[in-house]
N, CA, C and O atoms as a DFTB+ gen file, in Angstrom:
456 C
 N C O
     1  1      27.428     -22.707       5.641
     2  2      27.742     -21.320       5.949
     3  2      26.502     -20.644       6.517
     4  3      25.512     -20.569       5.789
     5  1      26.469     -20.219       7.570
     6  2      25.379     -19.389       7.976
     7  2      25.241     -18.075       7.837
     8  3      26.181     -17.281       7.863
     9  1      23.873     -17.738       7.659
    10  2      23.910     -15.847       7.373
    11  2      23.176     -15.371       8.319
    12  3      22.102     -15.823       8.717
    13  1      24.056     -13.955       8.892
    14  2      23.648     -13.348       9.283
    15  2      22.046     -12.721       9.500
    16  3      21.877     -11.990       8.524
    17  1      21.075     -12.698      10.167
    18  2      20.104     -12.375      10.057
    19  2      20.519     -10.819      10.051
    20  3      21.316     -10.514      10.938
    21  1      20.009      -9.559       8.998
    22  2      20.501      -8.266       9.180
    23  2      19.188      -7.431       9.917
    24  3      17.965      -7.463       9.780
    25  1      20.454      -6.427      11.046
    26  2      18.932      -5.411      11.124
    27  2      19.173      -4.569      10.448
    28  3      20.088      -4.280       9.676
    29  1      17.631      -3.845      11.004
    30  2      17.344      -2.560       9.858
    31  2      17.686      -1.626      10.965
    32  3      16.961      -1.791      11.946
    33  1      18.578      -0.700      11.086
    34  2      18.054       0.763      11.952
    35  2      17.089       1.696      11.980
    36  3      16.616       2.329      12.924
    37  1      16.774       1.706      10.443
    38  2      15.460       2.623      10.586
    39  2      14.462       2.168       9.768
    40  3      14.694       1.400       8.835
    41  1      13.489       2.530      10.009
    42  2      12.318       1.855       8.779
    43  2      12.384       2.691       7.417
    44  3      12.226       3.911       7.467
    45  1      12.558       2.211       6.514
    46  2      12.386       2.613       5.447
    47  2      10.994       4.040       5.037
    48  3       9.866       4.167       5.513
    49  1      11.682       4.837       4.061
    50  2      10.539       5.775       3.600
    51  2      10.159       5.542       2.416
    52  3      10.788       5.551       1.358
    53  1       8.381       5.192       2.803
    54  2       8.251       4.303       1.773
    55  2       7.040       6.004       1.174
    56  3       6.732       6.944       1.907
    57  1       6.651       5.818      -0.301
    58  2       5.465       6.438      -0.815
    59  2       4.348       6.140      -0.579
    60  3       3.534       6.792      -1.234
    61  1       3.960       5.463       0.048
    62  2       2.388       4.478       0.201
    63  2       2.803       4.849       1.950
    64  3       3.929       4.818       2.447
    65  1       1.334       5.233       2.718
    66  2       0.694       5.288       3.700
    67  2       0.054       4.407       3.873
    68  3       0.019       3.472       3.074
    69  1      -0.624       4.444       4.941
    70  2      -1.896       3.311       4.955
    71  2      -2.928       4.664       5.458
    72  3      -2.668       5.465       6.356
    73  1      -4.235       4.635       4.528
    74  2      -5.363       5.565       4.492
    75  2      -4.910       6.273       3.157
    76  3      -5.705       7.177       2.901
    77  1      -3.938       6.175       2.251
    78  2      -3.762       6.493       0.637
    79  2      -4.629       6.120      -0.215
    80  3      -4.911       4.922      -0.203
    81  1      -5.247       6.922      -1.112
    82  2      -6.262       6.499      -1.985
    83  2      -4.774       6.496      -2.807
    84  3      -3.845       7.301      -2.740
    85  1      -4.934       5.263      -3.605
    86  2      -3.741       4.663      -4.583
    87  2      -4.731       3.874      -5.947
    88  3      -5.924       3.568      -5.934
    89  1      -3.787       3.726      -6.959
    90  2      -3.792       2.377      -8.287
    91  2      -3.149       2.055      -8.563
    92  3      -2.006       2.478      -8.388
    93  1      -3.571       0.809      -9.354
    94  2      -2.483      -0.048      -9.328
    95  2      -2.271       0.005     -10.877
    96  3      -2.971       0.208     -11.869
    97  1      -0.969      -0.276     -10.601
    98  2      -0.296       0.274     -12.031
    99  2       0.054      -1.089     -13.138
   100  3       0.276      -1.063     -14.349
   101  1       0.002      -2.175     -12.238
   102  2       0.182      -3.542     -13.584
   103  2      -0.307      -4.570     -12.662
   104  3      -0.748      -4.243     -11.560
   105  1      -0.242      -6.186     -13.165
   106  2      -1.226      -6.795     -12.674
   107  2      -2.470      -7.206     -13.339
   108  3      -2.796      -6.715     -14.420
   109  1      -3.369      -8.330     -12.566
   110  2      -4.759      -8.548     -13.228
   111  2      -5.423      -7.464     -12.727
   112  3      -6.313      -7.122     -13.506
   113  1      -5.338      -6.552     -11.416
   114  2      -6.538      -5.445     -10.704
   115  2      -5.847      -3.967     -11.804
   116  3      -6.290      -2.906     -11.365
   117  1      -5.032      -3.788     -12.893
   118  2      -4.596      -2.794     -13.252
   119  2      -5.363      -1.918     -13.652
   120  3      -6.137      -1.993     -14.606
   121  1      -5.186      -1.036     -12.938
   122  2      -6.796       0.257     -13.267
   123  2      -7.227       0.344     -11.940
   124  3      -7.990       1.309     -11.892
   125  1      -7.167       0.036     -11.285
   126  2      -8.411      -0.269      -9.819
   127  2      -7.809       0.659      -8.929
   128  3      -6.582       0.744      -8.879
   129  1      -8.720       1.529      -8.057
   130  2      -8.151       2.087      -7.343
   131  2      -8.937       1.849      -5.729
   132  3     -10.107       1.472      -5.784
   133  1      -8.400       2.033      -4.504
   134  2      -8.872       1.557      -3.601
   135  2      -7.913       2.395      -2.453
   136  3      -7.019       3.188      -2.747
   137  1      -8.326       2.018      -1.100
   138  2      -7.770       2.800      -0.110
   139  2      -6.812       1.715       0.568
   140  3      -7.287       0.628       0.898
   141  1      -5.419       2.020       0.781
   142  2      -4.207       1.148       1.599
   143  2      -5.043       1.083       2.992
   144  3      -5.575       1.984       3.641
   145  1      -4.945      -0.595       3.252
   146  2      -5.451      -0.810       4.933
   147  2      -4.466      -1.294       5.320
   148  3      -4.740      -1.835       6.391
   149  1      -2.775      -1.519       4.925
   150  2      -1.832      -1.824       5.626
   151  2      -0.920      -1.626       5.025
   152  3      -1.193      -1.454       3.837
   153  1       0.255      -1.549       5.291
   154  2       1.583      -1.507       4.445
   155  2       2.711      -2.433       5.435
   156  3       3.028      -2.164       6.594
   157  1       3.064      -3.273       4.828
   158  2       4.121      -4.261       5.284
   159  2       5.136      -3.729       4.762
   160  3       5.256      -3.945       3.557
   161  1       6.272      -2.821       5.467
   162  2       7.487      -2.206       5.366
   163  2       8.273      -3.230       5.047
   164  3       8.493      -3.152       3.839
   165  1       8.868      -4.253       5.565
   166  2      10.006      -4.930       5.884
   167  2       9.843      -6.096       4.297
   168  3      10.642      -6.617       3.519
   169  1       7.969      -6.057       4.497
   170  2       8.091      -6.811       2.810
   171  2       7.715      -6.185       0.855
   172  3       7.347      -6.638      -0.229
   173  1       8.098      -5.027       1.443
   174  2       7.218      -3.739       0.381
   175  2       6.056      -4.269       0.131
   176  3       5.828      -4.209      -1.077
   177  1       5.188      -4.777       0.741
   178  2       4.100      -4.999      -0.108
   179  2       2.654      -4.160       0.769
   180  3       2.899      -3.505       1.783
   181  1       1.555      -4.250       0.373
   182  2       0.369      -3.250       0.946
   183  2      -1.037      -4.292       0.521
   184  3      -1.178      -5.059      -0.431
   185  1      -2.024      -3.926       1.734
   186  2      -2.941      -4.463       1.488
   187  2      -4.287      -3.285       1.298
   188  3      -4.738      -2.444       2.075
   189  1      -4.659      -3.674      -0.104
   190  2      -5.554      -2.658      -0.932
   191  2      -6.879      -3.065      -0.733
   192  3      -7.127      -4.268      -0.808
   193  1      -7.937      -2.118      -0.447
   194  2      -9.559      -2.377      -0.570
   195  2     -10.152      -2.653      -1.464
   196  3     -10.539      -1.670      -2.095
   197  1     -10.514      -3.856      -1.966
   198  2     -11.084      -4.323      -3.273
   199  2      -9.855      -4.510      -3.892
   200  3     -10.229      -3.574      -4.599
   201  1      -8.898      -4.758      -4.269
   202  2      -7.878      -5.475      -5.015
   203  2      -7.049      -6.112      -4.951
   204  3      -6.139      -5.546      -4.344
   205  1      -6.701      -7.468      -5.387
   206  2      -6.341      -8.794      -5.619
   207  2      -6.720      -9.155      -4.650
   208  3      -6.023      -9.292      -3.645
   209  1      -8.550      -9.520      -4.779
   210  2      -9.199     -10.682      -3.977
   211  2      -8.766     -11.698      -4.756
   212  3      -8.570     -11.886      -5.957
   213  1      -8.601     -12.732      -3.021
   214  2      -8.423     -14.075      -3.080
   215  2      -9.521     -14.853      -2.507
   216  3     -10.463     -14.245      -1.998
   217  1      -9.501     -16.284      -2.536
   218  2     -10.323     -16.815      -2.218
   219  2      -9.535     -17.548      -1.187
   220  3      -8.449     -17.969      -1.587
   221  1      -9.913     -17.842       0.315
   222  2      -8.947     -18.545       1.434
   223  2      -9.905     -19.390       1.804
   224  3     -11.041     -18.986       2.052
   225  1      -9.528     -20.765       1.892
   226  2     -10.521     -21.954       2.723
   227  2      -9.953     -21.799       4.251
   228  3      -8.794     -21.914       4.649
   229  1     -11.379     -21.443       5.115
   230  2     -11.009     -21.315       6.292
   231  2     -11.838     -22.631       7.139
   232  3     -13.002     -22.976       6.936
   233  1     -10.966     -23.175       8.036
   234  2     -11.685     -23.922       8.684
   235  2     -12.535     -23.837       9.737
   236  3     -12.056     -23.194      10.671
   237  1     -13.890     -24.361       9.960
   238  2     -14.538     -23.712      11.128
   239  2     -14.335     -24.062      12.788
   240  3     -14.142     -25.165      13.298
   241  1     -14.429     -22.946      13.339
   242  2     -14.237     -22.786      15.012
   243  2     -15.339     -22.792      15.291
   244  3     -16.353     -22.755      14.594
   245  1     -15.069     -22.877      17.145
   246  2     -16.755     -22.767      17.733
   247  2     -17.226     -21.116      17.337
   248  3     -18.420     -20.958      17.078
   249  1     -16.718     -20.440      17.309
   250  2     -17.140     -19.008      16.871
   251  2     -17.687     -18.762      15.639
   252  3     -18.609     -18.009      15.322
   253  1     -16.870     -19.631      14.865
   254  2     -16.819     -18.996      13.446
   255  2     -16.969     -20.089      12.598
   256  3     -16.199     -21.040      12.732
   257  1     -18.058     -20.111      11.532
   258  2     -18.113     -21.067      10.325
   259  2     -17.557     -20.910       9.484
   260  3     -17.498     -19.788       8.980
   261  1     -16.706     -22.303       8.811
   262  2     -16.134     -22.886       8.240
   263  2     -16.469     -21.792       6.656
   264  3     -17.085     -20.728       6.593
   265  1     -15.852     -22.503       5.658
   266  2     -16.011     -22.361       4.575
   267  2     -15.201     -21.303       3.276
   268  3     -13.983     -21.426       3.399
   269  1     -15.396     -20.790       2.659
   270  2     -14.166     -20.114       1.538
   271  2     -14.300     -18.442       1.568
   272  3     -15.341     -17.857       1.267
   273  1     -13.604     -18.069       1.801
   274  2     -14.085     -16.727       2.318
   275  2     -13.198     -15.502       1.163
   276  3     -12.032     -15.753       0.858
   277  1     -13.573     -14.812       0.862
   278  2     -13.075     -13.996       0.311
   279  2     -12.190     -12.760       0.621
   280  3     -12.885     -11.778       0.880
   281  1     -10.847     -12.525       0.668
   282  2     -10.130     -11.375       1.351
   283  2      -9.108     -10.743       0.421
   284  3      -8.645     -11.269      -0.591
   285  1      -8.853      -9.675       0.854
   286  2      -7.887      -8.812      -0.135
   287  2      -6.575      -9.550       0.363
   288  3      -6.369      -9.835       1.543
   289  1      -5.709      -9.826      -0.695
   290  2      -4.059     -10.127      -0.433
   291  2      -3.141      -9.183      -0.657
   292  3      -3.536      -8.136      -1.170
   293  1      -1.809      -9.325      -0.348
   294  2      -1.065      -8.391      -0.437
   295  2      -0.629      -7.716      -2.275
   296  3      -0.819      -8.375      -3.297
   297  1      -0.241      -6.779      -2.245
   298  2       0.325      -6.526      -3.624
   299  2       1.718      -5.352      -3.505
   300  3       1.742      -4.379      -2.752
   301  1       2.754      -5.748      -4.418
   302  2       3.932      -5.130      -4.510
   303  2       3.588      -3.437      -4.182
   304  3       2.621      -2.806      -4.609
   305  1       4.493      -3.025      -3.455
   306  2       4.715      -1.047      -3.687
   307  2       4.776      -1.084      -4.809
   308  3       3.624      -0.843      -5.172
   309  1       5.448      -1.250      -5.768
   310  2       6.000      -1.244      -7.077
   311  2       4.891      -1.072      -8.185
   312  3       4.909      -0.426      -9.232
   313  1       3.920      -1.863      -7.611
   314  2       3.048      -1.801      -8.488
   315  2       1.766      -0.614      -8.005
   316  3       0.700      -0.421      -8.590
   317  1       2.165      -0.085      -7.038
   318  2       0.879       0.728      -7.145
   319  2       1.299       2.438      -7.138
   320  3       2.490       2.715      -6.997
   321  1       0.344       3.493      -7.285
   322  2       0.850       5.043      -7.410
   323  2      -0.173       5.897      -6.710
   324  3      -1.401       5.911      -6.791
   325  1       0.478       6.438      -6.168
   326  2      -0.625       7.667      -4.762
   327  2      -1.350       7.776      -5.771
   328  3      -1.127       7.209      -6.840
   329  1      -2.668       8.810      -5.440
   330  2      -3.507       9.456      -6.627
   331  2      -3.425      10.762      -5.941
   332  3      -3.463      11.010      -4.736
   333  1      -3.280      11.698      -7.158
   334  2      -3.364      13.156      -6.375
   335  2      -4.365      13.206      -5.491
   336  3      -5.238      12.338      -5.519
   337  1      -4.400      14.542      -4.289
   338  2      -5.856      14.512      -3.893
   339  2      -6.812      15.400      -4.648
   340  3      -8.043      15.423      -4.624
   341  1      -5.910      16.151      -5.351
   342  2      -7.008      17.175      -5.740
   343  2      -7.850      16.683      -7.444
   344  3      -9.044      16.465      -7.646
   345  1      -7.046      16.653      -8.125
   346  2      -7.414      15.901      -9.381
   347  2      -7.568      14.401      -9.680
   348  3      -8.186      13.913     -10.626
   349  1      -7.056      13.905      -8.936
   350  2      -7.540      12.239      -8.458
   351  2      -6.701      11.059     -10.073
   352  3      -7.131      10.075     -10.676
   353  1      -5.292      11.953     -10.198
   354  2      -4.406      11.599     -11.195
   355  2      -3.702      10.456      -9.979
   356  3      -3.925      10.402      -8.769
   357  1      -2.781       9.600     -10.842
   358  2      -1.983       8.495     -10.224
   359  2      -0.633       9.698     -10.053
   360  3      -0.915      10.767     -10.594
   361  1       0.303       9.671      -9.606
   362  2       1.265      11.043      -9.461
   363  2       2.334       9.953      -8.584
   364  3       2.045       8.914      -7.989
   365  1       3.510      10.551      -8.740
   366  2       5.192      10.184      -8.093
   367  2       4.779      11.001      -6.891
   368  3       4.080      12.007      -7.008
   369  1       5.238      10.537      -5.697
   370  2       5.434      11.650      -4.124
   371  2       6.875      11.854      -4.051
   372  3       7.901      11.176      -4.108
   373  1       6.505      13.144      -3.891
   374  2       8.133      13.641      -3.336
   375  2       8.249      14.400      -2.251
   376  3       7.465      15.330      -2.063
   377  1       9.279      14.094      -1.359
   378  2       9.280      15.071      -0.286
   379  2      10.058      16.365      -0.038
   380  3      11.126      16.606      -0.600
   381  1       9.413      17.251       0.909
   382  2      10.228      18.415       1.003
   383  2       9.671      18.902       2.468
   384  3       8.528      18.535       2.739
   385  1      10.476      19.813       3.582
   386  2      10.529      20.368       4.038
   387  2       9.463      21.543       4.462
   388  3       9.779      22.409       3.645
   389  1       8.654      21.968       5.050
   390  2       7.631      22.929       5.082
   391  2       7.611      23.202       6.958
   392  3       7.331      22.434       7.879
   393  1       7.895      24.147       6.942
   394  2       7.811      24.601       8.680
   395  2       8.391      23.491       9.698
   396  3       7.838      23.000      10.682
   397  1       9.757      23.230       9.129
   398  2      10.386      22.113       9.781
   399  2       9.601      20.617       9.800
   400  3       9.969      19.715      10.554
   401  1       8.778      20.518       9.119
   402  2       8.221      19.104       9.132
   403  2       8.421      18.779       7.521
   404  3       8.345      19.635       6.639
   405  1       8.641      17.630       7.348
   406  2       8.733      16.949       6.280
   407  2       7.305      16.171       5.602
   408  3       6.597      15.251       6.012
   409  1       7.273      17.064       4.315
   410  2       5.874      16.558       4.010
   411  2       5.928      15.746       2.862
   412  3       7.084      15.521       2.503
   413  1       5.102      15.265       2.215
   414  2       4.604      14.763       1.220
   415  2       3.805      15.333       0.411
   416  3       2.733      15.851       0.723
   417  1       4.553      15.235      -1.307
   418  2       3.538      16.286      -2.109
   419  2       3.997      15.734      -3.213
   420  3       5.126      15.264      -3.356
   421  1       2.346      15.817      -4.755
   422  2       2.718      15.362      -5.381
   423  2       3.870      15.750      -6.665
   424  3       4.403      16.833      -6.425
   425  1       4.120      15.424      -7.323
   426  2       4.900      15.394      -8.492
   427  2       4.536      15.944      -9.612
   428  3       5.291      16.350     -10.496
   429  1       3.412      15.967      -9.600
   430  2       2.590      16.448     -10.870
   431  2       2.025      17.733     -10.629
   432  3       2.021      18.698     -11.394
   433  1       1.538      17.639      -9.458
   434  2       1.471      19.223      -9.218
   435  2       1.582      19.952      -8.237
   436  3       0.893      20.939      -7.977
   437  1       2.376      19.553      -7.687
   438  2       3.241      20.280      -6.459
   439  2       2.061      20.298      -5.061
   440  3       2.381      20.901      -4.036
   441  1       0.877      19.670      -5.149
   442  2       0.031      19.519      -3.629
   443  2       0.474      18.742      -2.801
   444  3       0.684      17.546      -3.005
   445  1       0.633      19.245      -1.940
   446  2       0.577      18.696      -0.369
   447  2      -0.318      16.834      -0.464
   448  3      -1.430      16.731      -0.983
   449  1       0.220      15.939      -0.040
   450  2      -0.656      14.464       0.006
   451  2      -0.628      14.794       1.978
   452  3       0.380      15.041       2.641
   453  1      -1.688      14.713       2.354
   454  2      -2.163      14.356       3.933
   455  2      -1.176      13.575       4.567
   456  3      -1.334      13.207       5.732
């Protein structure tokens, strides 16, 4: 039986940006907080600054030497939470409406997230 490959029409609205100061909420990095340098929509997952380094054996090119290199891997949405900006709390985002644009603000205390 074959399946359908499905599309998406729209991209999902996710809570995580990329440039979010975030933490992570469970996990071995639990506690850690760091800035989103990517967010993979289609796989919820995000790649965090300083958390869940891995270790990758890379092989060497004429450019580039060989050897085990250290890089951040991906980690679940699920597991991580904006941090306010102003009090620098972990906080739920919720959205609302403000001069016809749709913003982002936190939960805990009603600020505006960038």
């Amino acid at each position: 039986m074959a399946t359908k490959n499905k599309v998406k029409r729209f991209a999902p609205k996710l809570h995580v940006r990329k440039g979010d100061q975030v933490m992570v909420l469970a996990g071995d990095d639990k506690g850690k907080t760091g800035q989103v340098l990517q967010v993979i929509p289609d796989k919820n997952r995000a790649i965090v600054e300083g958390v869940n380094i891995v270790k990758k054996h890379v092989k060497a090119t004429q450019n580039e030497e060989g050897g085990i290199q250290e890089m951040e891997a991906t980690i679940h949405l699920s597991n991580l939470a904006v941090l306010d900006p102003k009090t620098g709390e972990p906080t739920r985002v919720g959205r609302r409406s403000e001069d016809g644009e749709s913003v982002r603000y936190s939960k805990k205390t009603g600020n505006v997230i960038k």
